[in-house]
C-alpha positions in Angstrom: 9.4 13.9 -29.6 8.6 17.7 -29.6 6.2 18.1 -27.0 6.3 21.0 -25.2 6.0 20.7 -21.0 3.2 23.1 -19.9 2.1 23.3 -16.5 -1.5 22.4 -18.0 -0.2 19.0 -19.4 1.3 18.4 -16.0 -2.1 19.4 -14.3 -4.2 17.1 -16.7 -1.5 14.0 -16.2 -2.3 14.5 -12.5 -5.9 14.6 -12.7 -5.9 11.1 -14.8 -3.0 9.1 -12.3 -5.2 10.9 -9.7 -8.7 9.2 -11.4 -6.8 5.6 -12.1 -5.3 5.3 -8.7 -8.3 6.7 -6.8 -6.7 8.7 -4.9 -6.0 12.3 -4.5 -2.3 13.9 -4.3 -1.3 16.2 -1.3 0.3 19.3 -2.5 4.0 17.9 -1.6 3.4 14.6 -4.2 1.8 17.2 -6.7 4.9 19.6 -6.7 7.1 16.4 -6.8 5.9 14.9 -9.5 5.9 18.3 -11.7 9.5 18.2 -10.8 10.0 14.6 -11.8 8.0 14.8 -15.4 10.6 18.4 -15.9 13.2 15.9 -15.3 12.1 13.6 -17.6 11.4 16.2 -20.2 15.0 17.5 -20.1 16.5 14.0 -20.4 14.0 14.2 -23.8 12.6 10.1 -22.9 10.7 9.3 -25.8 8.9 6.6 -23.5 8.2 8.8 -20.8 6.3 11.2 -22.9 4.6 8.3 -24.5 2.8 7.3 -21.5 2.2 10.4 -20.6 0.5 11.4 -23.6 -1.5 8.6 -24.4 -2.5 8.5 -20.4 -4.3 12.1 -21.7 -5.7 10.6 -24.8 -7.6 7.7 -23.2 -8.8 10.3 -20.3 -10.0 12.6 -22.6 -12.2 9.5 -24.3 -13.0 8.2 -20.6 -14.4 12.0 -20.2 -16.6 11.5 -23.0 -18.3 8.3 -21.8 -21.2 7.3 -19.1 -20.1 7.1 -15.0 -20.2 3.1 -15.5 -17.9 3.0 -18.2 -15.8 4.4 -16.6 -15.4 2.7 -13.4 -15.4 -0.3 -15.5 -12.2 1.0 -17.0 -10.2 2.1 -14.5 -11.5 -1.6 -12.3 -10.0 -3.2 -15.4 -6.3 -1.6 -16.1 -5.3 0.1 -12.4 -3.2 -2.9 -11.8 -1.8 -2.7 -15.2 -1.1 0.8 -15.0 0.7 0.7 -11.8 2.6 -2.9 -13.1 4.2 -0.9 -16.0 5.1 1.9 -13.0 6.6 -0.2 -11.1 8.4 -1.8 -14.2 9.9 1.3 -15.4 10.8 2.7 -11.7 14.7 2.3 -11.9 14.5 4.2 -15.0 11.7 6.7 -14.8 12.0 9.3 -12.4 7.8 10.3 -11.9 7.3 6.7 -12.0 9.1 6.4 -8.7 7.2 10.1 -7.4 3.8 8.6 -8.9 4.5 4.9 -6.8 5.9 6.7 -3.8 2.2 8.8 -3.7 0.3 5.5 -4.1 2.3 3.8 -1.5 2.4 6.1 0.5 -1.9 5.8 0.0 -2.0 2.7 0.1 0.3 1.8 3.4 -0.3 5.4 5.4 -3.3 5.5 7.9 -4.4 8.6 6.3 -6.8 7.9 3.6 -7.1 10.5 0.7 -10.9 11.2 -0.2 -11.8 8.2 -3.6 -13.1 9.6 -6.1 -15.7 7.1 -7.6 -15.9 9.0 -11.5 -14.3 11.9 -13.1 -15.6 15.0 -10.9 -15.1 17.4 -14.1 -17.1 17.0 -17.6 -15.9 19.4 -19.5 -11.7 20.0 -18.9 -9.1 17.3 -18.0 -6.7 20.1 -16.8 -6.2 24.2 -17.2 -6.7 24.7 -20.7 -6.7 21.8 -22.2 -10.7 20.7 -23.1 -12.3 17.3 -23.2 -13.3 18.1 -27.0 -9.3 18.5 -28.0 -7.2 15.3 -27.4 -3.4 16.2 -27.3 -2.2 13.9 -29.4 -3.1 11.0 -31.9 -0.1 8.6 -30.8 -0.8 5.2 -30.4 -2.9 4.2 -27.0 -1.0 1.5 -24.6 -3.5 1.8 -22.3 -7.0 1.9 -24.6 -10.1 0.1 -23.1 -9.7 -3.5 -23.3 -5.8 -3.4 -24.5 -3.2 -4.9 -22.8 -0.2 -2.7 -21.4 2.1 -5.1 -22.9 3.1 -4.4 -26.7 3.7 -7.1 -29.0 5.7 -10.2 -28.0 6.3 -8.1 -24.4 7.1 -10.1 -21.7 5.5 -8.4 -18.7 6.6 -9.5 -15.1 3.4 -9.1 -13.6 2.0 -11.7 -16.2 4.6 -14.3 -14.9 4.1 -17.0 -12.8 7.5 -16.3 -10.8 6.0 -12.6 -10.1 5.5 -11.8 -6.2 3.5 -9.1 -5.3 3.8 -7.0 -2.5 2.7 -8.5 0.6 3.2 -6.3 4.2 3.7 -9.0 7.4 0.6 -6.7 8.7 -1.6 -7.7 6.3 -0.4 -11.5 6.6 -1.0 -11.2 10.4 -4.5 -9.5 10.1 -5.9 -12.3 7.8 -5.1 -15.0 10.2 -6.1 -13.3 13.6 -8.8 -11.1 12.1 -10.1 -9.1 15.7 -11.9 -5.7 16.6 -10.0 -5.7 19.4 -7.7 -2.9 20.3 -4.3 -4.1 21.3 -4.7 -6.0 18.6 -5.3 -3.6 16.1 -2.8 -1.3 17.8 -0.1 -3.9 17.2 -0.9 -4.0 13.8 -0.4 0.0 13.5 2.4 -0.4 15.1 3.9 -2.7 12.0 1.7 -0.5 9.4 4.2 2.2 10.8 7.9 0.1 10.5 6.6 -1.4 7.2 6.3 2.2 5.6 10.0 2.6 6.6 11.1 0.2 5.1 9.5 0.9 2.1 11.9 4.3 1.4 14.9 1.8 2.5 13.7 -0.9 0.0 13.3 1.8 -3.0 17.0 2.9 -2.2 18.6 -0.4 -2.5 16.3 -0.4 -6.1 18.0 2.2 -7.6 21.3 2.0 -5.9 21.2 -1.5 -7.3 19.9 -0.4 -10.6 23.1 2.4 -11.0 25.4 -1.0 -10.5 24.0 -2.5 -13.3 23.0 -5.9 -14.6 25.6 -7.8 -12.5 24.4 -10.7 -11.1 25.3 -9.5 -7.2 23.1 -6.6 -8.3 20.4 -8.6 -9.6 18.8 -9.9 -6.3 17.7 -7.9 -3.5 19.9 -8.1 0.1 16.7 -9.8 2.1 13.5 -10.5 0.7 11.5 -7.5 0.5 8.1 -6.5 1.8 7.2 -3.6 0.7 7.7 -4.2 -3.1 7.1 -6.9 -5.5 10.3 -9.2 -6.5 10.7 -12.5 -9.3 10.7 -16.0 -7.1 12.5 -17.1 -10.0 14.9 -18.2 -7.1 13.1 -17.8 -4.2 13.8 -21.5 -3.2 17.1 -20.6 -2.6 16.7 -18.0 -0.6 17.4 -15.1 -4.1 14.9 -12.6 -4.6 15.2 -11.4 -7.5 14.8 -7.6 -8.5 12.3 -7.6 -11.5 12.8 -4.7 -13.1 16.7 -5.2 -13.5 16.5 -8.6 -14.6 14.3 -8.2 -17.0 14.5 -4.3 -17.8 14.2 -4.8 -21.9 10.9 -7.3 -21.3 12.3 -9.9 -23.2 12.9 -12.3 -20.1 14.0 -15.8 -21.1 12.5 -17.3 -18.0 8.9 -15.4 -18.5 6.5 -17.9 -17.9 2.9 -16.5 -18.5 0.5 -17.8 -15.4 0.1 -17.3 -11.8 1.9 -20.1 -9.5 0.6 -22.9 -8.1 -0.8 -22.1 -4.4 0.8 -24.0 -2.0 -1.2 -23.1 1.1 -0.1 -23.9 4.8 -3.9 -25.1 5.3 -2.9 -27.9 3.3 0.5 -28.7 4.3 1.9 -31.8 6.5 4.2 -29.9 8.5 1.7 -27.4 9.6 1.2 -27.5 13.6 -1.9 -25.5 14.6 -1.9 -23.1 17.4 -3.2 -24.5 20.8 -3.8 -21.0 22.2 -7.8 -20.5 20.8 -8.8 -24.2 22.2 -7.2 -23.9 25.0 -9.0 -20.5 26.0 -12.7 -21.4 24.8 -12.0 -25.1 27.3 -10.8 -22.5 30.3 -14.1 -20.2 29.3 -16.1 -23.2 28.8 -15.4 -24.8 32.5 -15.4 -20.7 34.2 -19.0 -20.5 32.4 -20.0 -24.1 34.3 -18.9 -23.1 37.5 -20.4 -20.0 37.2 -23.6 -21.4 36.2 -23.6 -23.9 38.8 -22.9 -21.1 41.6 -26.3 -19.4 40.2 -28.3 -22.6 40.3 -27.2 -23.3 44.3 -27.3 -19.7 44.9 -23.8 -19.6 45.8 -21.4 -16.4 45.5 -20.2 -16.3 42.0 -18.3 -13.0 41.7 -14.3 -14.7 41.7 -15.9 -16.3 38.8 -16.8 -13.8 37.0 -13.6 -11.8 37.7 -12.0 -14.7 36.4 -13.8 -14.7 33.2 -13.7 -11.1 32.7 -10.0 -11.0 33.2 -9.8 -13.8 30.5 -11.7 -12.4 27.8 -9.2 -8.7 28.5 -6.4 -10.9 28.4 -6.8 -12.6 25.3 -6.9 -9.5 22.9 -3.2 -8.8 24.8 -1.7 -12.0 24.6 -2.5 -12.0 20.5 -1.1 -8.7 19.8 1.8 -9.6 22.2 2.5 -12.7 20.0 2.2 -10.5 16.7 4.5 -8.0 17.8 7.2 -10.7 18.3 6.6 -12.8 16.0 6.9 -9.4 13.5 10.5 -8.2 16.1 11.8 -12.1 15.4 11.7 -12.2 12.0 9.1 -14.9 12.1 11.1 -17.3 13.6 9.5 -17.2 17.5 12.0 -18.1 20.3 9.0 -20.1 22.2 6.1 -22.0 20.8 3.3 -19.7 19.5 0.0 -19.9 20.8 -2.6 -18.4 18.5 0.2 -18.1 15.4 0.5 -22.1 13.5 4.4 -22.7 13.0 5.7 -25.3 10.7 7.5 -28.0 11.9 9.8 -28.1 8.6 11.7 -25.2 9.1 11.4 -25.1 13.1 14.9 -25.8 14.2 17.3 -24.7 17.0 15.1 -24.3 19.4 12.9 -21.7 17.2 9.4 -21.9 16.0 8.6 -21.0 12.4 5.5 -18.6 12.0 3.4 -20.7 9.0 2.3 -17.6 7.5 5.4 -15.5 7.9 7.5 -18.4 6.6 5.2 -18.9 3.4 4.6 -15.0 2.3 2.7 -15.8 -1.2 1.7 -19.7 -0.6 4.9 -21.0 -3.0 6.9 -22.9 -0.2 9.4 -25.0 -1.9 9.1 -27.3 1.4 5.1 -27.7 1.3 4.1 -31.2 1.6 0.2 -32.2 0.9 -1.4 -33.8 4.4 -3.5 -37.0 4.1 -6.3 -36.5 6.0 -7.1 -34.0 9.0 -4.8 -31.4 9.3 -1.5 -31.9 11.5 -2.1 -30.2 15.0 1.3 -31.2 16.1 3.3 -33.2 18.7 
């Protein structure tokens, strides 16, 4: 494919990932993913240009139309785009710069400025004008197409496709809190969870150089910070996507999402004591206390008493999510404001629900009759 690699196709590519991912680059992701596409250009990948062509294409038509439009677009195919990233990461070497900039986005406490439409109406890059697409290739990613050619079997379209799913934001959805030590805690994992995320894309690619081997198929330990097929998942594989099915021709594609086994409807779910047991503590402290005002007796232990409760409850949560995050998930004492299952509690440990049941697809879920277990 005879394209020549300017530094004004490299700008406009930019500007459009830039627009799709709402986000902006830093100068660091900008220079490295004008190395990357060089790379790319010298190994002369037809697909690679592809993408990056047609990316200009549809920009330059997305330039042309009203603000609405196209926030409706990018709303509509920026988890496609970033599915046929992640797809072609082993293999594509600005794929991996372009998903290492939107992780880095999407995990990092710093937030880059959005960018709610295209700031520029007439140019998509130095030189190159809105009036003059690049090319007339094909589009894969034209308004209201799918990224998937013909008969392509996408993983993200599967119903054994897991997406990424950080233990942070598991923990924040079931003790959501303003509360500082809380929310420090959670920072705390934000922090380790970006690590992890540069360890998990090595094993990706050292995996990927091994080939499609089935010991080089599945990752080591189920990851976190990237999306893996639960093909296997019941026994304890994770499968690396993007290996296994690397041509997208997967024999054991099944189009769908997967049926949503949630711990909120599970048997073997014991809930937490910890929140009852502090609003009965508050409840009698607030009696007493109300008593002591009606005889007009001294009620300041009281209130020191409450007061030290409600500052010790924010510490004793993000105490428990720190361990239960340093554990693994399996707690070596009973949780207090976490629910553990009593399925895969053994040995003395207690088994976090919701770090036991990442994506609601536990092969041990069991549907409750009636109330909801609150344990023994």
């Amino acid at each position: 494919m005879a394209i020549k690699l300017t530094e004004a196709l490299v700008d406009a590519f930019q500007r459009f990932v830039e627009w799709i991912l709402d986000m902006q680059f830093t100068p660091q992701q900008s220079a490295d993913l004008c190395n990357s596409m060089i790379q790319e250009w010298n190994k002369d990948e037809r697909q690679s240009k592809e993408l990056v062509i047609d990316s200009l294409n549809i920009y330059d038509g997305i330039l042309k139309s009203v603000p609405s439009s196209q926030g409706s677009y990018r709303q509509q195919n920026q988890s496609r785009f970033i599915a046929r990233l992640r797809q072609d990461l082993p293999h594509n070497e600005f794929a991996r710069s372009i998903i290492d900039a939107y992780d880095t986005h999407s995990f990092s406490t710093a937030n880059a400025n959005p960018k709610g439409t295209i700031a520029s109406a007439g140019t998509i890059g130095s030189g190159i004008t809105a009036s003059a697409p690049l090319a007339a290739t094909p589009s894969i990613l034209a308004p209201g197409n799918s990224l998937m050619a013909a008969g392509e079997r996408l993983c993200e379209k599967c119903k054994n496709y897991r997406d990424i799913m950080p233990v942070s934001t598991l923990l924040a959805k079931v003790l959501p809190t303003n509360d500082a030590p809380v929310g420090n805690a959670l920072t705390k994992i934000r922090e380790i969870e970006f690590e992890a995320s540069s360890h998990e894309l090595n094993e990706l690619y050292i995996k990927d150089k091994i080939g499609r081997k089935e010991s080089s198929v599945q990752w080591d330990l189920m990851p976190i910070m990237h999306p893996y097929c639960g093909l296997s998942e019941a026994q304890g594989m994770y499968l690396i996507f993007s290996i296994k099915n690397s041509s997208h021709d997967c024999k054991d594609f099944k189009e769908g999402s997967p049926v949503k086994k949630s711990c909120d409807t599970c048997s073997y779910r014991s809930t937490a004591k910890g929140p009852a047991n502090d609003q009965l503590v508050e409840s009698k402290l607030t009696e007493r206390i109300l008593a002591g005002v009606t005889t007009k007796s001294d009620t300041s232990a009281l209130q020191g008493m409450l007061s030290k409760l409600h500052d010790t409850i924010p510490t004793n949560k993000a105490t428990e999510i720190s361990r239960a995050y340093s554990e693994g998930g399996l707690m070596t004492s009973e949780p207090k404001y976490l629910d553990h299952c009593r399925k895969y509690s053994v040995g003395g440990k207690f088994a976090v629900c919701v770090l036991q049941n990442h994506h609601q697809t536990c092969a041990g879920h069991s549907d409750y009759i009636g109330s909801i277990s609150q344990g023994k």
